[in-house]
C-alpha positions, 0 to 999 in steps of 0.5 A: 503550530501542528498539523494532524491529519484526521478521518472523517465521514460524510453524511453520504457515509463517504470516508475523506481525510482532512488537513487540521492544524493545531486541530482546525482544518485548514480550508484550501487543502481540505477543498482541494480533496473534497474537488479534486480528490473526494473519489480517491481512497482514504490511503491515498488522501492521507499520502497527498496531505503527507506530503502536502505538509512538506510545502506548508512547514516550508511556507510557515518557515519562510513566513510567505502567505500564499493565500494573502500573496495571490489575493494581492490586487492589482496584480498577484504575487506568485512564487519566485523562480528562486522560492521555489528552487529553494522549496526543490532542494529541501523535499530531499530531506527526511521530515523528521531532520526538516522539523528539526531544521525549521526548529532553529536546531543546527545539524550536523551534515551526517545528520542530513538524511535523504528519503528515496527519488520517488518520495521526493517525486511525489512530494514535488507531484503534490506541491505542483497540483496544490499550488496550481490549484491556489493559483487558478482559485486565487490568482489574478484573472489576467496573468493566472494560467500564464503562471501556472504553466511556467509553475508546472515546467518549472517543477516538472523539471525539477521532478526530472532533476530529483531523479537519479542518473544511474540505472535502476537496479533490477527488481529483488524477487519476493515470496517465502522460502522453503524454511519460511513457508515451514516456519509459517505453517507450523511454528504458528499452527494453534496447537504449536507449542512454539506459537507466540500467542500461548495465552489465548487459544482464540487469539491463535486460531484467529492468527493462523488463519490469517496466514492461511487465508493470505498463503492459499488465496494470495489476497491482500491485507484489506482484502482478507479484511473485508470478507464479511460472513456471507462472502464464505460459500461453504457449498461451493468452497469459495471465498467472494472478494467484493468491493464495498467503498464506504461500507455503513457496516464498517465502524473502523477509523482506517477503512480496508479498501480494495484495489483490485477487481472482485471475484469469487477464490476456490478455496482449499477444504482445510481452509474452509474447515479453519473458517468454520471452526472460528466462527462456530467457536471463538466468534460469539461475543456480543459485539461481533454480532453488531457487524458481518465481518469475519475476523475479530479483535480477541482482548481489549476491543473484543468483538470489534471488527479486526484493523489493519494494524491488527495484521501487521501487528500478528506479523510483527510478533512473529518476526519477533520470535523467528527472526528467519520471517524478519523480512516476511510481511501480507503482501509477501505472501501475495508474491508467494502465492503468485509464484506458486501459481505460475510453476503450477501454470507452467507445469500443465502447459509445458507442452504449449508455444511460449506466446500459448504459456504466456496469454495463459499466464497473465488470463490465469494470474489477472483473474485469480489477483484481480487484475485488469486484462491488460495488466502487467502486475504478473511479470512484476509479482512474478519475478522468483518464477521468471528468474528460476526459469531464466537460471533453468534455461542459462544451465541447459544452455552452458551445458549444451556449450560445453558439450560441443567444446572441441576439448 
């Protein structure tokens, strides 16, 4: 037996993943998303049924029938103190050495693969609210909650459990450096002759403004592909970031959502005269004009509305053929685009108190990135800035000390 997880639209137009096994889908998880979860994103549905499967493939495996196990009256039959030991000590493992596992295939102990503490985390997350879920619909009324609080401090324990003893290691800085923002914005201009797209001309042009939308604006990914025509304000040279959860408009299987707030970009002139120059030249099959977005597949499904996957695939060939940009990705550019923001910031308020230069900071990065007010994403995207800035002060620092050595 298979499960696949499928996309499917409600006649509202509400976009919601649904659980299918050996292509029937499976009626409690797919109640629990429409109850508990109708409201989350897409991606966020198809995480929670991601992990979901771990505790079903375990259930299948140890032959328990949950549903049947709660409906047993006079009294229920819930998880023991030791199944559920045992279902926490297999979330460690890979899917992949899992399946092979359930399959009968004897391993080899190097072939025993761990996924992070986080994953492990979540699927632990996922099978505490699931079950508990089954246990309030399915349980008996006298002893139900009585057991879903043991279930939730049994797991939660657990949860505490999976996570590692040692530190966290501080967090790696992101963003481009000097020989990868070089190799972006020349190699991949449409008239390079290193571009890695030589045979089609609209393809190129597409691709490099791809780059630049997500260099100048530091959008994200689903953003970038949310911007429809009338988004682009060639008045006012700005580009609008609008929230449109469950578009009519969007015909794509795997819909761009966006996770922050909306606001309207200034964008540079060179963008805006990019933006113009596709339209005007390379957007005018048939088929783009069935829908307002702006960037379009080129090939195969001419004029569809461009995917997600589309994206990472331009970012692909590209590593491809620079491998300097292997470990350049969208949201890499995102992270760029913040630190080029806060030297900027820091540059023009250099003359300001440090608590002055930070409000600034956050009241400019939350704005431009669509962040909440209260947020603190600008000290977690903007650890290159923070770091150069903490080296710069340790440099003064070390020479002022040496300065007053007495030798």
């Amino acid at each position: 037996m298979t499960f696949s997880i499928k996309e499917f639209k409600l006649n509202d137009e509400t976009r919601v993943k649904l659980l299918l096994q050996d292509s029937v889908p499976l009626y409690w998880p797919c109640l629990y998303i429409l109850k508990k979860m109708r409201v989350r994103s897409p991606n966020t549905q198809q995480r929670f049924f991601s992990d979901l499967i771990i505790l079903l493939e375990w259930l299948i495996y140890k032959g328990i029938n949950i549903e049947e196990r709660l409906k047993k009256r006079p009294k229920s039959v819930y998880l023991s103190e030791t199944e559920l030991a045992e279902f926490s000590s297999q979330v460690h493992w890979r899917k992949d050495v899992l399946d092979k596992k359930y399959s009968g295939v004897r391993l080899h102990r190097s072939a025993y693969q761990q996924v992070s503490a986080y994953q492990s985390e979540s699927r632990l997350a996922t099978a505490r609210n699931y079950l508990c879920f089954l246990y309030e619909a399915l349980g008996h009324p006298d002893d139900r909650f009585d057991q879903i609080e043991w279930l939730v401090k049994r797991i939660n324990l657990s949860i505490v459990q999976s996570k590692p003893s040692w530190k966290r290691r501080p967090m790696e800085p992101k963003g481009l450096t000097s020989e990868q923002e070089r190799v972006l914005l020349n190699y991949l201009h449409p008239r390079s002759e290193q571009n890695p797209w030589p045979k089609s001309l609209a393809v190129r042009v597409r691709n490099y403004l791809i780059v630049i939308i997500l260099y100048s604006l530091g959008v994200r990914r689903s953003e970038m592909l949310g911007i429809k025509l009338s988004d682009v304000n060639y008045r006012d040279n700005r580009i609008s970031i609008v929230h449109r959860p469950n578009d009519p408009d969007d015909p794509r299987a795997e819909e761009p959502n966006i996770k922050t707030n909306e606001r309207k970009l200034p964008a540079p002139e060179y963008l805006m005269s990019l933006i113009n120059e596709y339209i005007e030249c390379y957007r005018k099959s048939k088929r783009a004009k069935s829908h307002p977005y702006l960037f379009l597949s080129h090939g195969r499904n001419e004029g569809a509305p461009l995917s997600i996957k589309s994206v990472d695939a331009v970012f692909n060939v590209a590593k491809k053929n620079f491998p300097i940009l292997k470990c350049v990705t969208p949201h890499t550019l995102r992270h760029h685009d913040v630190y080029r923001t806060m030297k900027i910031v820091a540059e023009e308020t250099k003359n300001l108190s440090p608590e002055e230069r930070e409000t600034i900071f956050y009241r400019v990065c939350n704005f431009r990135y669509g962040w909440v007010d209260t947020s603190r994403m600008p000290g977690r995207y903007g650890q290159k800035f923070f770091q150069e800035e903490a080296s710069e002060a340790m440099k003064i620092l070390n020479e002022k000390l040496l300065s007053e050595l007495p030798f």
